[in-house]
C-alpha positions in Angstrom: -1.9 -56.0 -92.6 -2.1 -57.2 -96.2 0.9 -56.6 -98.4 3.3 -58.3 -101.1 5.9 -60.4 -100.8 8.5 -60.9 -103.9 10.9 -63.8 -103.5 13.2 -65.5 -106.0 12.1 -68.9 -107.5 11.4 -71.4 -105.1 9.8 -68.7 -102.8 13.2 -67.7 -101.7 13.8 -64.2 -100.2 16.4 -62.9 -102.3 19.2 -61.4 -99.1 18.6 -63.6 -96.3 17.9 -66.7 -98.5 15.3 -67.4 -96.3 12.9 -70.3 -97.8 9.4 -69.2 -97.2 6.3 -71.8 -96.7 4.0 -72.1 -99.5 0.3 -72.2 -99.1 -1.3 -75.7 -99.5 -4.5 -75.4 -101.5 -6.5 -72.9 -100.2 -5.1 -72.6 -96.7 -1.7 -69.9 -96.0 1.6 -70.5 -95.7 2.7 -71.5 -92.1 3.2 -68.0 -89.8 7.5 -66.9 -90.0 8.3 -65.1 -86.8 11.5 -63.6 -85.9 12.6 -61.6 -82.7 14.4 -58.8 -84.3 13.8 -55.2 -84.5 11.5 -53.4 -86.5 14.2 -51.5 -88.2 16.2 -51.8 -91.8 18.9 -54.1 -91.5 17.8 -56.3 -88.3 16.5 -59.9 -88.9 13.0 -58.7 -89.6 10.1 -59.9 -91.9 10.4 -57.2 -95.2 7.3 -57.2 -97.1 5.8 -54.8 -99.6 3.5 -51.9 -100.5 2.1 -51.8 -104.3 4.3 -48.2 -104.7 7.4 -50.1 -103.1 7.0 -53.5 -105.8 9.1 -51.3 -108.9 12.0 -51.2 -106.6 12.1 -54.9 -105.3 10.3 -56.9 -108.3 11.6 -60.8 -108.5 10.8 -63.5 -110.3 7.5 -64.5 -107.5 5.1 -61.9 -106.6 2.9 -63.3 -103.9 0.3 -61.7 -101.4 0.9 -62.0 -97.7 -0.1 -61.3 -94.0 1.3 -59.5 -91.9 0.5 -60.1 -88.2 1.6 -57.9 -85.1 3.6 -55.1 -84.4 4.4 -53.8 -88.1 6.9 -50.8 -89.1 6.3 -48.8 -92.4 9.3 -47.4 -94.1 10.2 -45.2 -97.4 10.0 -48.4 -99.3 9.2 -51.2 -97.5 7.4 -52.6 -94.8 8.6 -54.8 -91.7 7.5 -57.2 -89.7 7.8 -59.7 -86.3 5.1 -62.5 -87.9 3.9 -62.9 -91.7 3.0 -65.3 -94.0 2.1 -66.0 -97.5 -1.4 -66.1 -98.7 -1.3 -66.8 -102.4 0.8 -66.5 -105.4 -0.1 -63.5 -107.9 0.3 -65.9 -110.4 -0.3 -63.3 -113.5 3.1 -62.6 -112.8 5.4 -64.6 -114.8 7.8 -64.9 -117.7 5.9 -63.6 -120.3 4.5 -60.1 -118.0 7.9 -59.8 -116.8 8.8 -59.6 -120.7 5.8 -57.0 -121.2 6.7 -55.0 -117.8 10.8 -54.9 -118.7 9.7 -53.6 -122.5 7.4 -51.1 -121.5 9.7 -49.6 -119.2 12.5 -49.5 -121.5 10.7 -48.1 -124.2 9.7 -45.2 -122.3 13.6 -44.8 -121.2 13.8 -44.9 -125.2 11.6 -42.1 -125.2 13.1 -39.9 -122.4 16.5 -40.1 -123.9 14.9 -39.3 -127.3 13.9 -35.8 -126.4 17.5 -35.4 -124.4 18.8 -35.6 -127.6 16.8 -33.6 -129.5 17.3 -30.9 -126.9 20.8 -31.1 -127.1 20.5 -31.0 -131.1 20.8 -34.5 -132.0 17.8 -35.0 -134.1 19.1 -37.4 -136.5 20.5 -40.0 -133.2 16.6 -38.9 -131.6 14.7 -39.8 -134.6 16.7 -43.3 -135.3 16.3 -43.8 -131.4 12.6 -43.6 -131.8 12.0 -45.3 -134.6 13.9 -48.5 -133.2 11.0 -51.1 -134.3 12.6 -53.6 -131.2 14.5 -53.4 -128.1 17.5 -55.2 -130.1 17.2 -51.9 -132.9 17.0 -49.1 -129.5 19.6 -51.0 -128.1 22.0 -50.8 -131.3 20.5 -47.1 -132.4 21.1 -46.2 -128.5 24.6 -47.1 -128.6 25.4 -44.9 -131.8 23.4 -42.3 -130.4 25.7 -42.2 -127.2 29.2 -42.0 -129.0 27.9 -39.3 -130.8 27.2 -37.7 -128.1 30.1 -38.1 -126.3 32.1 -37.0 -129.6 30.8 -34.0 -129.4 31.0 -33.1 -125.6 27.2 -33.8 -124.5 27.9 -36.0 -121.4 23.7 -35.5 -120.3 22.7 -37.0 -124.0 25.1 -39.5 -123.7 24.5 -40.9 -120.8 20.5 -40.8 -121.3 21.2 -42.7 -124.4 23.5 -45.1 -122.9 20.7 -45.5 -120.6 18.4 -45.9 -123.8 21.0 -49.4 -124.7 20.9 -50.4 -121.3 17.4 -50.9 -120.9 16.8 -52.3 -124.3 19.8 -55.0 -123.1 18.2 -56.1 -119.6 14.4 -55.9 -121.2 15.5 -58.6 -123.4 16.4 -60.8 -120.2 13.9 -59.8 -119.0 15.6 -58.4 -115.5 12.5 -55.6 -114.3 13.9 -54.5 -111.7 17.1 -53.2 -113.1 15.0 -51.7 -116.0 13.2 -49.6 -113.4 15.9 -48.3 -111.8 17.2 -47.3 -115.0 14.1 -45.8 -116.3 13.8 -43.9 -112.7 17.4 -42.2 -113.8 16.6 -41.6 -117.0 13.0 -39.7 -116.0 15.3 -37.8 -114.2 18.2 -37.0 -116.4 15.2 -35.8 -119.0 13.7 -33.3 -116.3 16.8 -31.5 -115.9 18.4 -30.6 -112.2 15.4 -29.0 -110.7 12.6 -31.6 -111.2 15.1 -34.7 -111.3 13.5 -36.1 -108.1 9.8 -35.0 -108.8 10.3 -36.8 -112.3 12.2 -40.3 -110.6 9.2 -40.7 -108.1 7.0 -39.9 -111.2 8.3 -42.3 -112.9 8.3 -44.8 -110.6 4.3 -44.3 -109.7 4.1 -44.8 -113.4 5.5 -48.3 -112.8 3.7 -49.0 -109.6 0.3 -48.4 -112.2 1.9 -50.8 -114.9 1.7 -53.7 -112.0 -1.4 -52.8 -110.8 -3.7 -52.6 -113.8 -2.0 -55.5 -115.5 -2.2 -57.8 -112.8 -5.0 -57.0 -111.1 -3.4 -56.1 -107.7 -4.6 -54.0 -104.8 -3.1 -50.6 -103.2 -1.9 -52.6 -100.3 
């Protein structure tokens, strides 16, 4: 099975601090095996699906192989044997820059029409017209202590969420951005299509990766 692999620099897996063997040329990274079971929390081989990356994204993205028995899980796969195949080397500083800003300028968005639902145009419109993340993360602030002044906990949390994302897009840290975009999808859908809108949302993600780097629906 052919899936993704993301790993801190160094080609480090980011919980077990496993080191992983980088490919030489052309040929794979030597084969990683492990006796464990095939269940969340064991010692076994995690690897990724293109839907799961928005939840796991690191600094490396690389392909890899998955070789025997394999499990597949909500958001992640596991495995006995894998190794890695080749770097996706389209993912670096500067796409992780891209990736972390579009994601917190749709959070910028979302928490935009929060506020304007909850009769805030004035905090909506300064939100959206923020011409940088530094700008959404200042107008996001305001926005939220207004909101809190006047009792709207909903508008301000979504447009703490607005500051939040504009702070870690600047880092860039992607994978906290998603997670906060996720929430703030759902916090703009209301109660009753929260979790539709968080998986939406997340999908929406998954497509950033894929169309800007190229990458298959493994």
């Amino acid at each position: 099975m052919i899936a993704y692999k993301v790993l801190r620099d160094g080609a480090i897996e980011p919980f077990s601090e496993r080191r992983w063997p980088a490919p030489e040329g052309a040929s794979p990274g030597e084969w990683l095996a492990v006796t464990g079971q095939l269940r969340p929390g064991d010692d076994a081989l995690p690897a990724f699906r293109l839907r799961d990356l928005p939840y796991w994204i690191n600094h490396e993205l690389w392909v890899a192989e998955l070789g025997d028995e394999v499990a597949e899980f909500d958001r992640l796969v596991l495995a006995r044997r894998a190794r890695l195949l080749r770097r996706v080397d389209a993912w670096d500083r500067r796409t992780a820059l891209a990736f972390s800003e579009a994601c917190a300028q749709r959070v910028r968005d979302y928490a935009a029409g929060v506020l304007r639902g909850a009769g805030l145009s004035d905090e909506a419109n300064a939100l959206e017209r923020a011409p940088s993340l530094e700008a959404q993360r200042d107008a996001g602030i305001a926005a939220s202590e207004a909101a809190t002044a006047a009792g709207l906990a909903d508008a301000a949390t979504a447009a703490g969420y607005a500051a939040d994302a504009a702070v870690f897009g600047l880092e860039p840290q992607p994978a906290t951005v998603t997670f906060i975009g996720a929430h703030a999808a759902a916090i703009a859908a209301g109660e009753a299509r929260a979790v539709e809108a968080s998986h939406a949302e997340r999908a929406w993600q998954a497509g950033w990766l894929k169309e800007r780097l190229g990458l298959e629906d493994a």
